[in-house]
C-alpha positions as CSV (number, residue, x, y, z in Angstrom):
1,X,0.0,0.0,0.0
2,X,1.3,3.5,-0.8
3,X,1.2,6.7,1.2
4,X,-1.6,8.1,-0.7
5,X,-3.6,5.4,-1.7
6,X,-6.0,3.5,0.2
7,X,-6.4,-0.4,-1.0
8,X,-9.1,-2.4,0.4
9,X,-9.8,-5.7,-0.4
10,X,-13.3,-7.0,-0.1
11,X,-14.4,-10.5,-0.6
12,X,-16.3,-11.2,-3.8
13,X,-20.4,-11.5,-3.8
14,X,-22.7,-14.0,-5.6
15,X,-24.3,-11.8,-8.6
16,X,-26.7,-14.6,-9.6
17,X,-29.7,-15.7,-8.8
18,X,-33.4,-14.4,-9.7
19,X,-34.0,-12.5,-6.4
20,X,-30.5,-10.3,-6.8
21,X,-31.6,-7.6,-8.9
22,X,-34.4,-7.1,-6.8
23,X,-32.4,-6.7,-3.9
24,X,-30.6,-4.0,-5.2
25,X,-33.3,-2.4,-6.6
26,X,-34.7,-2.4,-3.0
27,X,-31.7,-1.4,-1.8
28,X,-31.3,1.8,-4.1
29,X,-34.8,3.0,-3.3
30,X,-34.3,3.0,0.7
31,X,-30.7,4.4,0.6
32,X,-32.0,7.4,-2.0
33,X,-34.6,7.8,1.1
34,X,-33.1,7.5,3.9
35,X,-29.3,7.3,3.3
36,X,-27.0,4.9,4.6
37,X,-27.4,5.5,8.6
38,X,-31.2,5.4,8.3
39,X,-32.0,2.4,6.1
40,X,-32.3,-0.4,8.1
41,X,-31.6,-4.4,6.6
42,X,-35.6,-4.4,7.3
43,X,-36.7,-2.0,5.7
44,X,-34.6,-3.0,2.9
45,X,-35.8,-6.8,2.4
46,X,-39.6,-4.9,2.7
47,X,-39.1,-2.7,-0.4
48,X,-37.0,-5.7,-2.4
49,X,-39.7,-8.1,-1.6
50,X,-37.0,-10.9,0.4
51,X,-36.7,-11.9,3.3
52,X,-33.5,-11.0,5.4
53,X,-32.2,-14.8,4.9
54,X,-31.7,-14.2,1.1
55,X,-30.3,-10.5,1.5
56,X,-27.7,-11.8,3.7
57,X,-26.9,-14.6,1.6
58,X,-26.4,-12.8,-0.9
59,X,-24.7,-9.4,1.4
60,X,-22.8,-9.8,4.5
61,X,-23.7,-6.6,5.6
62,X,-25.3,-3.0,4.9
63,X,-21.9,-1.9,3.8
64,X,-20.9,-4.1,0.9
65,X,-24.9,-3.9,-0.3
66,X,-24.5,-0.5,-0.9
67,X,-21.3,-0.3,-2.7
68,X,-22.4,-3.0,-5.1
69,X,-25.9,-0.5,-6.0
70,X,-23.2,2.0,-6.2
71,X,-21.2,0.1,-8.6
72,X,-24.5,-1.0,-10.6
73,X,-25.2,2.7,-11.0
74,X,-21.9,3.9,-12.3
75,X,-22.1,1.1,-14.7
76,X,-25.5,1.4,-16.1
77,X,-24.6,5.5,-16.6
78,X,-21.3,4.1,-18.4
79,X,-22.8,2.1,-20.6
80,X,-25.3,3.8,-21.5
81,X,-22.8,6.4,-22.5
82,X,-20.5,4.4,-24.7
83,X,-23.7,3.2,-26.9
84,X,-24.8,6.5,-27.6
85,X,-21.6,8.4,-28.4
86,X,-20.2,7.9,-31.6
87,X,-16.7,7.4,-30.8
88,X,-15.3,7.2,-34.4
89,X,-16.8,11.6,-34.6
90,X,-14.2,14.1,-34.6
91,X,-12.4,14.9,-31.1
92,X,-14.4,17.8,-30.4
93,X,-17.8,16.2,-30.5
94,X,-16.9,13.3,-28.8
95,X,-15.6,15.4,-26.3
96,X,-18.4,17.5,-26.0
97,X,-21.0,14.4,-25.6
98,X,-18.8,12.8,-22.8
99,X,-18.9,16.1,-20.8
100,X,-22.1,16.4,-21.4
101,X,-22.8,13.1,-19.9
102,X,-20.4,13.5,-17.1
103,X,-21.8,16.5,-16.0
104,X,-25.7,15.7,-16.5
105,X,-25.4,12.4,-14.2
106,X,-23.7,14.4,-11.8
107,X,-26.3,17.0,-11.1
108,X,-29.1,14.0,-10.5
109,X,-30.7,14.3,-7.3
110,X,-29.8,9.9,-7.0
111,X,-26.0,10.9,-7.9
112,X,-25.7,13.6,-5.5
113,X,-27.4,11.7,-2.9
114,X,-24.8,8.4,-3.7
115,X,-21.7,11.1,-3.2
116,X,-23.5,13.3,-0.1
117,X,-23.3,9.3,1.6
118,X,-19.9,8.2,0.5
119,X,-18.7,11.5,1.9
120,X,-20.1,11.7,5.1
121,X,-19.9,7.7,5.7
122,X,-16.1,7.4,4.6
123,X,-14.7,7.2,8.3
124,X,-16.7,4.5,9.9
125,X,-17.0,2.9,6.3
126,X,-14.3,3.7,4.0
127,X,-14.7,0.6,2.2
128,X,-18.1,2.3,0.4
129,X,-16.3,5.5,-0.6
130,X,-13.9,3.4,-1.9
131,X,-15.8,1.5,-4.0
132,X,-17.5,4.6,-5.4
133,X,-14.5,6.2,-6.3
134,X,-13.6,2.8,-8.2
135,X,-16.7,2.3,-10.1
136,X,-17.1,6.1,-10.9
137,X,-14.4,8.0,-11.1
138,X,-11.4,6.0,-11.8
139,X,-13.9,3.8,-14.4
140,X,-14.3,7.1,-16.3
141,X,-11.4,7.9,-16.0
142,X,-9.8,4.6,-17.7
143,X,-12.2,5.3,-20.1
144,X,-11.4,8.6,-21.4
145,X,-7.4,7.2,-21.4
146,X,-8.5,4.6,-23.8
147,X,-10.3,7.1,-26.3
148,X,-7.6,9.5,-25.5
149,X,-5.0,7.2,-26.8
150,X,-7.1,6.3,-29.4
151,X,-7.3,10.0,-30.6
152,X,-3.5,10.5,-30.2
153,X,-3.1,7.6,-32.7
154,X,-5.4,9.6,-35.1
155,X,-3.5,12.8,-34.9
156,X,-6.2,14.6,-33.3
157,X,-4.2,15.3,-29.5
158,X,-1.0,15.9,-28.4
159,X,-1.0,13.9,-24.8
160,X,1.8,12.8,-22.9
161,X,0.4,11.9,-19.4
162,X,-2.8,10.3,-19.8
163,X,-4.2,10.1,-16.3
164,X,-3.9,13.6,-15.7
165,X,-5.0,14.8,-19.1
166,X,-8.4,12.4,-17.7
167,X,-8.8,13.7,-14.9
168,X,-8.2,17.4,-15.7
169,X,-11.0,17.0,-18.5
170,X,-13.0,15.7,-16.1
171,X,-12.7,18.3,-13.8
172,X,-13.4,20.7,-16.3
173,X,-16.6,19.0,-17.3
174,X,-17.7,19.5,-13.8
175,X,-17.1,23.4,-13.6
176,X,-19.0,26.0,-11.2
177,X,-22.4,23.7,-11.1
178,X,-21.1,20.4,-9.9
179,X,-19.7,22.5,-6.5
180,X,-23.2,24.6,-7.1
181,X,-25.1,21.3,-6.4
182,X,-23.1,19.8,-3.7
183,X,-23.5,22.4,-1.0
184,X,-27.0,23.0,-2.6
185,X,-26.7,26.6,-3.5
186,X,-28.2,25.5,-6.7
187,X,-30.8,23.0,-7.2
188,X,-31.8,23.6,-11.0
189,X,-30.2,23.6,-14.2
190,X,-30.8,24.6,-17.5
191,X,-29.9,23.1,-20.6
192,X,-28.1,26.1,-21.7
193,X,-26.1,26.5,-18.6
194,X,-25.3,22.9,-19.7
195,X,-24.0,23.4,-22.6
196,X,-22.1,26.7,-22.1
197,X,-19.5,25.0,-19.4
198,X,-19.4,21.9,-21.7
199,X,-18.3,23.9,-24.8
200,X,-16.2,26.4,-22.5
201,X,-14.7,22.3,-20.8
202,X,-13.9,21.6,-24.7
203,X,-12.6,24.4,-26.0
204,X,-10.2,24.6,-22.7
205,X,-9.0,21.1,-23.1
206,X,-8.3,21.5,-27.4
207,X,-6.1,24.8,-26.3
208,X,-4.2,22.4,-24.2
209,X,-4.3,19.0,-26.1
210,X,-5.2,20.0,-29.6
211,X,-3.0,19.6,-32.6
């Protein structure tokens, strides 16, 4: 383990079975409600239609149930993503659909909610931040490496460190309303305010990484 970066290992979980995707979609809808401290393994079985028997047997605990609806999120929002961007487009509107899609799932009420609980859960459980950060962030970011590199090859960027190029565009993508949202000084946003920090993101990162 280094200095800076937190490993944990969990043990793996069974993902099959006809009664797991309703757990988690049980799951989901009592941690959106009552966040991590307040949903109980009770209430959760209630809403998934299980009893506590097959919830454990398929989740040792509250912890690991809600990293795994964590993870399903981040993947459903990534695929969903990588069918409806046309990756073979020029740089610049391939860039501008990613941001657009980083920065609409991040001002969701259920994604704001997911990070509000990571956050404020991270000391007594920092195996679920952990696994957020893993699913979501460093996900995307492998992602954008791979069509970075991909673009490089093209002739279309000039990138020597990949990661950071990755996450800088990403942090881009989330400027002035992603911090807006988190401490809730804004609650609505417009399509146009949108798409004027996504094409301000782009135009940024092509002044940087452009040919």
């Amino acid at each position: 383990m280094s200095a800076t970066t937190c490993q944990i290992s969990l043990p793996p979980i069974k993902r099959t079975g006809r009664k797991f995707d309703q757990v988690l979609e049980g799951a989901r809808k009592v941690f959106m409600a009552d966040g991590f401290e307040g949903a109980s393994v009770d209430d959760i079985a209630r809403q998934a239609g299980v009893s506590k028997a097959t919830l454990y047997a398929y989740f040792p605990d509250k912890a690991r149930l809600f990293s795994e609806v964590a993870r399903r999120d981040c993947d459903r929002i990534a695929d969903a993503a990588l069918q409806s961007i046309d990756m073979s487009a020029p740089v610049a509107d391939v860039l501008s659909a990613v941001a657009t899609q980083i920065l609409t799932f991040l001002l969701t009420e259920p994604a704001q909610s997911m990070f509000r609980i990571c956050i404020s859960e991270r000391g007594r459980f920092p195996e679920i931040a952990h696994a957020y950060y893993e699913a979501g962030p460093e996900m995307g970011r492998k992602q954008l490496e791979e069509g970075f590199r991909d673009a490089v090859a093209r002739g279309e960027l000039r990138i020597e460190d990949y990661t950071l190029a990755a996450e800088q565009f990403s942090d881009l993508a989330k400027s002035r309303l992603w911090l807006r949202a988190v401490f809730g000084v804004q609650t609505k946003f417009s399509h146009q305010e949108i798409a004027h920090v996504v094409d301000e993101a782009v135009k940024t990162f092509l002044a940087r990484y452009g040919t």
